[in-house]
C-alpha positions as CSV (number, residue, x, y, z in Angstrom):
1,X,-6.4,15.8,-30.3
2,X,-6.9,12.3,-29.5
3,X,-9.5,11.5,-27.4
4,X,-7.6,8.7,-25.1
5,X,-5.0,11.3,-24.5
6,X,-7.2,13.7,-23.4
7,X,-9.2,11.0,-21.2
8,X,-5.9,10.7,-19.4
9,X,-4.7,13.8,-18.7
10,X,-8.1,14.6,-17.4
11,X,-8.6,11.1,-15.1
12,X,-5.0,11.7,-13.8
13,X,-5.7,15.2,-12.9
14,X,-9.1,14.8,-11.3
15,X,-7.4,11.5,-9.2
16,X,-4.2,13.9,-8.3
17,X,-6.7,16.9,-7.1
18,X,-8.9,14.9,-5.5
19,X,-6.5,12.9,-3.8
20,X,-4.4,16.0,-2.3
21,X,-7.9,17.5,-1.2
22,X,-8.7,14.4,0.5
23,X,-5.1,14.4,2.1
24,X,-5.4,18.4,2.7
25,X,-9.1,18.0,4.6
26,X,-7.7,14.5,6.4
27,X,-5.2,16.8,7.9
28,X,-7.0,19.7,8.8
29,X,-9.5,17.0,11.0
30,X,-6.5,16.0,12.6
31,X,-5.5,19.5,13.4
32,X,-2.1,19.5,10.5
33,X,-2.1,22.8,8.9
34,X,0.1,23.1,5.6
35,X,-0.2,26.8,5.4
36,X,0.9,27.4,8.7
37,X,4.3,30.0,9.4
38,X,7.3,28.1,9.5
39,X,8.1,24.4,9.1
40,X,6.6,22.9,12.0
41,X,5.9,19.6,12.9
42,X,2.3,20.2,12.2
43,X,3.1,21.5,8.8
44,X,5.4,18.8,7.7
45,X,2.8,16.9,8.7
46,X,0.1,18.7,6.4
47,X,2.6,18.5,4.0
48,X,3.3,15.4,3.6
49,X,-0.8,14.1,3.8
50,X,-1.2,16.4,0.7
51,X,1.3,14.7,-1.3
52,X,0.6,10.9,-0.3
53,X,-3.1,11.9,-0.8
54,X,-2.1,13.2,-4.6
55,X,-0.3,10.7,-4.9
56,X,-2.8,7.8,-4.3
57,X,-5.6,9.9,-5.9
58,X,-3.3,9.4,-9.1
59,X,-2.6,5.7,-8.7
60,X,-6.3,4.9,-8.1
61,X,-6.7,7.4,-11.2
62,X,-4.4,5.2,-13.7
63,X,-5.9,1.7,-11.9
64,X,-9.6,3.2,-12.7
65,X,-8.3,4.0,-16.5
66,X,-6.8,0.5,-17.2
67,X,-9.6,-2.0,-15.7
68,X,-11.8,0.9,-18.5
69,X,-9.7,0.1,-21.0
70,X,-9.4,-4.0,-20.5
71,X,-13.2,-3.8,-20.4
72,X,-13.6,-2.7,-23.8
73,X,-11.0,-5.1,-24.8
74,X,-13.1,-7.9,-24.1
């Protein structure tokens, strides 16, 4: 398997996990609970913190990956 490959599926996993946990904890401070019955407010809410926290945990993920790889370009 090649090593770069396996370097990103790993970096964008960790970054996606870590993101939505950050996103998942955020909302459970602010009192947003996904797994609650039903689709209210508080839910959606939950919901969507998950996802935008995935999300960015991914982007800062591949950001982290290319400023490694430029570096050992140089």
């Amino acid at each position: 398997m090649n090593k770069s490959l396996l370097l990103e599926g790993l970096s964008d996993a960790i970054g996606f996990i870590g993101g939505a946990l950050l996103g998942f904890w955020l909302g459970r401070a602010l009192g947003l609970d996904v797994f609650e019955a039903g689709y209210s407010n508080a839910s959606i809410g939950g919901i969507l913190l998950v996802g935008l926290g995935g999300g960015l945990g991914l982007q800062l993920a591949r950001r982290w990956r290319g400023k490694a790889s430029s570096k050992k370009e140089n």
